[in-house]
C-alpha positions as CSV (number, residue, x, y, z in Angstrom):
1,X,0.0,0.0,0.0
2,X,1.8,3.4,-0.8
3,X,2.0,6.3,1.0
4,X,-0.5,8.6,-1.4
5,X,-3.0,5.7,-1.2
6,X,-2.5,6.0,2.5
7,X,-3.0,9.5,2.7
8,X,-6.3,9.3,0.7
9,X,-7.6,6.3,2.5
10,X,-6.7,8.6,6.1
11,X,-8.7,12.0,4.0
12,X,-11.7,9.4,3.1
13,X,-11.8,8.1,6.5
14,X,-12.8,11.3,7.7
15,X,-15.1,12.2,4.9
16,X,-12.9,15.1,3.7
17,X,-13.0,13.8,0.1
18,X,-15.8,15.0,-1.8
19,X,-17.0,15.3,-5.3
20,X,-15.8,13.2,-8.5
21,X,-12.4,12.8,-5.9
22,X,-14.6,10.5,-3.7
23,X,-15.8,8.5,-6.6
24,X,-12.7,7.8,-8.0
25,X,-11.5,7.1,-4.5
26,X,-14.4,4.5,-4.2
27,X,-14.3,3.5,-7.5
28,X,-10.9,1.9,-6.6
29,X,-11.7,1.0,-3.1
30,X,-14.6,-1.4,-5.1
31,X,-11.7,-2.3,-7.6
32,X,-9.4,-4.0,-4.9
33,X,-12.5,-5.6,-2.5
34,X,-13.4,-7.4,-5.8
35,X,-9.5,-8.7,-6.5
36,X,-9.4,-9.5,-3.1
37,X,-12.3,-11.7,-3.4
38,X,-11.2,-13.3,-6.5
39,X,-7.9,-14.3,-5.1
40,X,-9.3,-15.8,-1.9
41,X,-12.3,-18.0,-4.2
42,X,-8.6,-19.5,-5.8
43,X,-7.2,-22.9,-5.4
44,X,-3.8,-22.2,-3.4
45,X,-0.6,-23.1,-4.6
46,X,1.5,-25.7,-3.1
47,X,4.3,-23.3,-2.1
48,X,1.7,-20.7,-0.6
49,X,0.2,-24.3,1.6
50,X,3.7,-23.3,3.6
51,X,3.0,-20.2,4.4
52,X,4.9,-19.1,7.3
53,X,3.2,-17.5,10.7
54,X,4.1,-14.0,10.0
55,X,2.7,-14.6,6.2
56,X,-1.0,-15.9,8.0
57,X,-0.8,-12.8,10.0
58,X,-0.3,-10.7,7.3
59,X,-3.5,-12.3,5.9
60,X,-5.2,-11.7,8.7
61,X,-4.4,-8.0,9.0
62,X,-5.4,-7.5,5.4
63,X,-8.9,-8.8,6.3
64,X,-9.0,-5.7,9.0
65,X,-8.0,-3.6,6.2
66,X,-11.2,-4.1,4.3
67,X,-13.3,-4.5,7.3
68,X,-12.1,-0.9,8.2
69,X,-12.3,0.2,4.4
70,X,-15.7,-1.3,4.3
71,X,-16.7,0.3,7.5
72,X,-15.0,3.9,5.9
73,X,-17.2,3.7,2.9
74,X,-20.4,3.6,4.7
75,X,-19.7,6.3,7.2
76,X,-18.8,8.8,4.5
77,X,-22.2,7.7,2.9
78,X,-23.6,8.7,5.6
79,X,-21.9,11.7,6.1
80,X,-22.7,12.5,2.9
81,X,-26.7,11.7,3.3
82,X,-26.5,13.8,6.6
83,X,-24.7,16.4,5.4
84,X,-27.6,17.1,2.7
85,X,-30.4,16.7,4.9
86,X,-29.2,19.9,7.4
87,X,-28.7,21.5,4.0
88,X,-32.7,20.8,3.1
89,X,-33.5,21.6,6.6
90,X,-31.6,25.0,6.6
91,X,-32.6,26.1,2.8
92,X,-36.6,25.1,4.3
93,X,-35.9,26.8,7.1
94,X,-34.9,29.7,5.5
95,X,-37.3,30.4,2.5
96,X,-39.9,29.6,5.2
97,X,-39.1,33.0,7.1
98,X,-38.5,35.2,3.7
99,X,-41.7,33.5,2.4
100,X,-43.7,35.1,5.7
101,X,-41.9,38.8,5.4
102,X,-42.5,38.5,1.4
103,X,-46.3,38.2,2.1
104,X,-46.8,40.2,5.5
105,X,-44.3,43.0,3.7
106,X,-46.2,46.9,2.9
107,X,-49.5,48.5,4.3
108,X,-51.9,46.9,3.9
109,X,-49.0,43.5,3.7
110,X,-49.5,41.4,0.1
111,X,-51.9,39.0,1.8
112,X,-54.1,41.0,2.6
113,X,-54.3,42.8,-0.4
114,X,-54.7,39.6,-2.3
115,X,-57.5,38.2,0.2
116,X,-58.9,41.3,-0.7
117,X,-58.9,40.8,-4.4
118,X,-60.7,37.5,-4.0
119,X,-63.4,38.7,-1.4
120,X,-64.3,42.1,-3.7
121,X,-64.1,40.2,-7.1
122,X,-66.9,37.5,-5.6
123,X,-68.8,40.1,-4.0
124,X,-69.8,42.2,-7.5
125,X,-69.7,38.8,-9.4
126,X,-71.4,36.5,-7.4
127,X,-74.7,37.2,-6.0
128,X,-74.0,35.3,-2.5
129,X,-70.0,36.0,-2.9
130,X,-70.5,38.6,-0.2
131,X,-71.0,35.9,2.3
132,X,-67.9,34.6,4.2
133,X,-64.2,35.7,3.9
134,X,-61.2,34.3,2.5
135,X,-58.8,32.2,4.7
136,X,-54.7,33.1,3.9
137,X,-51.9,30.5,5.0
138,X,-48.4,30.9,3.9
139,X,-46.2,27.6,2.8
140,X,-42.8,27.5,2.1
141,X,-40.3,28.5,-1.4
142,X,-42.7,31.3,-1.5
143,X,-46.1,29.9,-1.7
144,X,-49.9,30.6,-0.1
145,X,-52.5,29.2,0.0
146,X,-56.2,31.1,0.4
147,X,-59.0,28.6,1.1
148,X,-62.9,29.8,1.4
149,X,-66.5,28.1,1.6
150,X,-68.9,28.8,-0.9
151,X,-72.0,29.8,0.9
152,X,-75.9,31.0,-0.1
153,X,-79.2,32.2,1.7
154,X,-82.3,30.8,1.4
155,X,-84.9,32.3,3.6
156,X,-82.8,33.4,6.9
157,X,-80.6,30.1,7.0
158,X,-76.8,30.5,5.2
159,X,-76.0,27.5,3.7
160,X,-72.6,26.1,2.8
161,X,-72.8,24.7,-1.0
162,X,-69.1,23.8,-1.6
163,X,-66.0,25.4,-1.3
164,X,-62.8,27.2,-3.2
165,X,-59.0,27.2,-3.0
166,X,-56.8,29.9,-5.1
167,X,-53.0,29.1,-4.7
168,X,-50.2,31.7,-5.2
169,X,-46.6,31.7,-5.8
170,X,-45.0,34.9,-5.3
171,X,-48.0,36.8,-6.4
172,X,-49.1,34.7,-9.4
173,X,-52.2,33.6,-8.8
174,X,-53.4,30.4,-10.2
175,X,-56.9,29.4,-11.5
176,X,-59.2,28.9,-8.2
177,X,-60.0,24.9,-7.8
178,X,-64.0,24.9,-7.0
179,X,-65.6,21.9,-5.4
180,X,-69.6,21.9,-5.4
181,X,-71.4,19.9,-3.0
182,X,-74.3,19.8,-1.2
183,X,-77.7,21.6,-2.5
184,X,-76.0,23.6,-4.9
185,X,-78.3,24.2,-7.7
186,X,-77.7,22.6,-11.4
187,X,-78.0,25.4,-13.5
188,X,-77.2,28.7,-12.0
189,X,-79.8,31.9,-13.1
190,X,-79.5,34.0,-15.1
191,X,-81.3,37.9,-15.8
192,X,-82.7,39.2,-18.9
193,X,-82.4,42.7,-20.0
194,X,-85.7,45.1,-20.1
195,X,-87.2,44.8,-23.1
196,X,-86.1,41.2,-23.9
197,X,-86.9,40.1,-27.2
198,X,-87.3,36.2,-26.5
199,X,-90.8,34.9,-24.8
200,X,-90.7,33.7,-21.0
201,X,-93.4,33.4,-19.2
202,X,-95.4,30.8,-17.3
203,X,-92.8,28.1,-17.3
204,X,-90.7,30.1,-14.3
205,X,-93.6,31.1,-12.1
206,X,-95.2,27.6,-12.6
207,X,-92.1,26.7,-10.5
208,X,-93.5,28.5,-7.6
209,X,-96.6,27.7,-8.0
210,X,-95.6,23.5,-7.3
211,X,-93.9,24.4,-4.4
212,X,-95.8,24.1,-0.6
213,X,-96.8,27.0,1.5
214,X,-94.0,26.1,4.2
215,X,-91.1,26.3,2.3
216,X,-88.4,29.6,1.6
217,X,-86.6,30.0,-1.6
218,X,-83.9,32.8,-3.1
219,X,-84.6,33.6,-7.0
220,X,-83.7,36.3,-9.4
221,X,-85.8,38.8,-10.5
222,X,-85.4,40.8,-13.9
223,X,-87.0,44.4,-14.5
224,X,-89.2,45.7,-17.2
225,X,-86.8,48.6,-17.2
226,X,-83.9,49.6,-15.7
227,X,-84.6,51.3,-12.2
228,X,-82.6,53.9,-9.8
229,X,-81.3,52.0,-6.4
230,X,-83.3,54.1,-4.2
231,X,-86.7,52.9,-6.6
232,X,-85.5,49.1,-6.0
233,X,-85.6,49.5,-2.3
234,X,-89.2,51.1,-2.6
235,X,-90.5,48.8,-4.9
236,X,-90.0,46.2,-1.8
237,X,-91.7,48.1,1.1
238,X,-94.0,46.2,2.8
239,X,-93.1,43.2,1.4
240,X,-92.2,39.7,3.3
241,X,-88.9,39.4,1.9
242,X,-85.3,40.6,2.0
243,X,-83.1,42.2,-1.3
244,X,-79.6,40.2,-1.0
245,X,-78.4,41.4,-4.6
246,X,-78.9,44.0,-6.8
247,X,-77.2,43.6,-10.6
248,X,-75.7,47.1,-11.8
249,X,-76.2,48.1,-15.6
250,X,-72.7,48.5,-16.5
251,X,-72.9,49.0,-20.5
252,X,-70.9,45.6,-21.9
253,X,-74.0,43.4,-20.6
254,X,-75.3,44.0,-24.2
255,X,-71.9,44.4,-26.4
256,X,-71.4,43.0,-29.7
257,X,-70.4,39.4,-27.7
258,X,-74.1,39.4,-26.4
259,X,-76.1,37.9,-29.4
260,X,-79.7,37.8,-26.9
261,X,-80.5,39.4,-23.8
262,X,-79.6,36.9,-21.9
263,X,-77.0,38.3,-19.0
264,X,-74.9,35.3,-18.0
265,X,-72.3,37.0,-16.0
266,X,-73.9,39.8,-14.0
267,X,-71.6,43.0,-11.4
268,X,-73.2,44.4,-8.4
269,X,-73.3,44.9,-5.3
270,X,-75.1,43.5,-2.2
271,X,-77.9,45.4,-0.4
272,X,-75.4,46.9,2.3
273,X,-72.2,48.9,1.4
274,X,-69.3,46.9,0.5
275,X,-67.0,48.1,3.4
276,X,-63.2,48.4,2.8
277,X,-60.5,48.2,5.3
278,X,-59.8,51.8,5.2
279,X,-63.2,52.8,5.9
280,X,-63.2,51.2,9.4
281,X,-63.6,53.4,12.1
282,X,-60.6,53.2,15.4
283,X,-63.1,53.0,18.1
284,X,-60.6,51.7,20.8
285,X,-57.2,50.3,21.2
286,X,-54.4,49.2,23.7
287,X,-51.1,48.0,23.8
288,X,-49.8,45.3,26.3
289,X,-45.7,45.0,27.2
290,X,-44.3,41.7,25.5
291,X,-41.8,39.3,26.5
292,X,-38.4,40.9,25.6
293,X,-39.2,43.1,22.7
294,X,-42.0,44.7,21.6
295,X,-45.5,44.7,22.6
296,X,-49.0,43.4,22.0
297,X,-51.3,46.0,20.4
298,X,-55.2,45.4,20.3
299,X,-57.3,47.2,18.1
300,X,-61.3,47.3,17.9
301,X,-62.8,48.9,14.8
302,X,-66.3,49.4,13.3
303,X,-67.7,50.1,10.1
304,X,-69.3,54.1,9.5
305,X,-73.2,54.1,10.2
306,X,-75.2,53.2,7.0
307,X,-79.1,53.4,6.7
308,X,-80.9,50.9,4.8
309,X,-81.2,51.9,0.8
310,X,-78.9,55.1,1.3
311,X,-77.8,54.8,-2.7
312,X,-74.9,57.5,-1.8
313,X,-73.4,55.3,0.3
314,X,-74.2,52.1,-1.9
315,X,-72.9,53.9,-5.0
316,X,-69.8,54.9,-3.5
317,X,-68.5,51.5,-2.1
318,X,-69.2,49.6,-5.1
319,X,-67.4,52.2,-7.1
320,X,-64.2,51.9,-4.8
321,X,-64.4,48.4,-4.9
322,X,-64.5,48.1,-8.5
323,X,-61.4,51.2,-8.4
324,X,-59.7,48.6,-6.1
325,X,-59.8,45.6,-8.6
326,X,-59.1,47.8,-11.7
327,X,-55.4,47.1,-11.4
328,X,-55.6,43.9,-10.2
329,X,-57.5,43.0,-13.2
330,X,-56.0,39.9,-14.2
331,X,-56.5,38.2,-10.8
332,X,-60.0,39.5,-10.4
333,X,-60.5,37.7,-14.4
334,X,-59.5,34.5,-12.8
335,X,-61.8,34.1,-10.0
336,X,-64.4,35.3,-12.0
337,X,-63.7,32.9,-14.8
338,X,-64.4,36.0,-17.3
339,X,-62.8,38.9,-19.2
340,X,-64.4,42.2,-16.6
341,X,-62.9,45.0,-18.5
342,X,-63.4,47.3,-15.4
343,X,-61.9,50.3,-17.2
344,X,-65.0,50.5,-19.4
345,X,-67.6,49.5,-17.4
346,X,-66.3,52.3,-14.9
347,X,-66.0,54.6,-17.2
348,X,-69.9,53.5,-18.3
349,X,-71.0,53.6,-15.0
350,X,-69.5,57.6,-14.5
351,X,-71.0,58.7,-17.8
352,X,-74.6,57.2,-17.5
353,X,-75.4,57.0,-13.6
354,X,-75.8,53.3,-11.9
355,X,-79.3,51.8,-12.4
356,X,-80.4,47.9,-12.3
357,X,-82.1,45.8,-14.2
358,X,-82.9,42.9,-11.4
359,X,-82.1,42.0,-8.0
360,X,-82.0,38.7,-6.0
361,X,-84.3,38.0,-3.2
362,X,-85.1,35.0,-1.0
363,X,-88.1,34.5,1.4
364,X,-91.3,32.9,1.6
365,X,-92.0,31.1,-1.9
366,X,-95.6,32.3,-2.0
367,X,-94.0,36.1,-1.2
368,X,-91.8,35.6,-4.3
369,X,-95.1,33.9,-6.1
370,X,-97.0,37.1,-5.5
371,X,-95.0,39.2,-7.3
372,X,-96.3,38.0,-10.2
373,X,-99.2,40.4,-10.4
374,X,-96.4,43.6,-10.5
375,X,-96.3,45.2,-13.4
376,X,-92.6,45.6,-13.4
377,X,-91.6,42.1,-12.7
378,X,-90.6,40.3,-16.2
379,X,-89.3,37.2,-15.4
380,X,-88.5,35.0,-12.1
381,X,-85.5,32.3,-11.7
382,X,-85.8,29.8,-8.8
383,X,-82.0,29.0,-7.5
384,X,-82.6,27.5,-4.5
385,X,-85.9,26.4,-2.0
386,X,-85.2,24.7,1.9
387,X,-87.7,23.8,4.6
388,X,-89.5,26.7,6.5
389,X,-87.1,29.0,8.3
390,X,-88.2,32.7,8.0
391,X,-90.1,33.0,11.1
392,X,-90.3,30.8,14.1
């Protein structure tokens, strides 16, 4: 054995050798276990049958040698495996904690402002998008993950129909995976423009008319015209029933894409203000000594006073919520599943006023039945009917 192979068997022993040096090294390490073996399988010679003691010895020590080379092998190997596993553990370690500042980073931090852009886009999109809020949870390499249920009301009872999960890397947002379950309806409704050319009539209400006197339903309601916000509220005075939805006239309803007036993908806005974080009001807050640095501050906020059908108010949120998407665009395009052009519509909407040409309503179904005999009541929609649960 020479004194360089020495010298690299001493470097290997303590796992100093690295890189295509260690494979040569046990590249040749393999080389002389397998000549070793093929010389012991042979059929001794008669002159090595008289081996002398110290020659035995010799023997003997060489099996050592391999036992210790064996033994070197495997503990560099593990070395090796160890060495990369702290390395995993460190690198996770580490994009875990940027990953956290990345998304908690600015005022109002990224994760908010993306929960944001999910919550606003269902709200004007989706006629029961209003209901419930968007759950954030940061992963590691710079991932989140924002998870949400997929709720309705029918009559006074808020029901959970599925659910939604939107992932993000960086702030790429991918398409949103949607799972329906329960008694989500078939076919979603749908409102027609005043004036509709087509013919629907009694197939809708004959709907309502099957259904027994102790049941609730939510439907959608299309105008004859198109009607101020303050005249929608009015036009349900005195009635058993509560406005959840009211669907804006925003000009590309009826573009050249539109070949009926039929209005597949309605924007509006709920019958309260859509309140942003900004227009919270500081009512109290306090701030508690921590455990070495900093402190614990505890904040308690409420949203301005609104009075039922003030259109200023109404007007004004819906507005800055649509304001709010506009450059977030291409997110807001993904949860709705459709092109919202928001520069055009708001500039539509600043030019011509807001007005609506339906609503969404839920309540007793022989309420919703009875609004067959107003004049400015087109066409009704059923989405979805439950058990009695408007008054107990």
């Amino acid at each position: 054995m020479t004194d360089e192979f020495k010298k690299k068997l001493d470097t290997y022993e303590k796992g100093e050798l690295t890189g295509s040096e260690l494979e040569q090294f046990e590249h040749e390490l393999e080389k002389l276990e397998t000549y070793q073996q093929h010389l012991e399988k042979k059929e001794p010679p008669i002159e090595m049958k008289k081996q002398t003691s110290e020659t035995i010895k010799t023997t003997v020590n060489d099996k050592k040698q391999r036992k210790i080379l064996r033994r070197s092998k495997w503990k560099a190997r593990l070395q090796t495996a160890v060495t990369a596993l702290l390395l995993f553990l460190v690198i996770l370690i580490v994009t875990s904690i940027l990953t956290a500042v990345y998304y908690s980073w600015g005022t109002p931090d990224r994760s908010e402002v993306l929960r944001n852009v999910i919550d606003h886009t269902l709200t004007v999109t989706q006629p029961d998008g209003h209901l419930g809020g968007t759950s954030m949870n940061a992963k590691t390499f710079f991932r989140m993950e924002a998870t949400r249920d997929i709720r309705k009301r029918v009559g006074n009872e808020t029901i959970t129909v599925g659910d939604m999960k939107v992932n993000f890397l960086f702030s790429m947002m991918s398409f949103p995976e949607i799972s329906h379950y329960g008694r989500q309806s078939q076919n979603r409704p749908i409102f027609y423009y005043p004036n509709a050319t087509e013919s629907f009539d009694e197939p809708y209400w004959h709907q309502l008319e099957q259904l027994p006197e102790g049941t609730v339903a939510s439907a959608y309601l299309s105008f004859d015209q198109l009607y101020e916000t303050n005249k929608v509220f009015q036009l349900f005075e005195g009635k058993d029933l509560d406005l959840s939805w009211l669907a804006v006239d925003t000009g590309p309803e009826l573009n050249d894409v539109f070949q009926s007036d039929v209005i597949f993908d309605p924007i509006g806005f709920p019958s309260y203000p859509i309140w942003h974080e900004d227009d919270m009001i500081l009512t109290s807050r306090s701030e508690e000594k921590g455990f070495l640095f900093g402190g614990i501050v505890t904040e308690s906020r409420t949203s301005p006073d609104y009075e039922v059908g003030d259109e200023t108010i109404l007007h004004e949120q819906f507005l800055k919520t649509l304001s709010f998407l506009e450059p977030h665009e291409n997110k807001a395009n993904r949860i709705a599943v459709n092109r919202l052009n928001l520069t055009e519509r708001l500039q539509y909407l600043e030019t011509e006023g807001i007005f609506h040409y339906g609503v969404v309503i839920t309540g007793p179904t022989k309420e919703i039945l009875a609004l067959r005999e107003e004049p400015w009541v087109t066409i009704v929609q059923v989405d979805e009917v439950t058990f009695w649960n408007w008054h107990y």
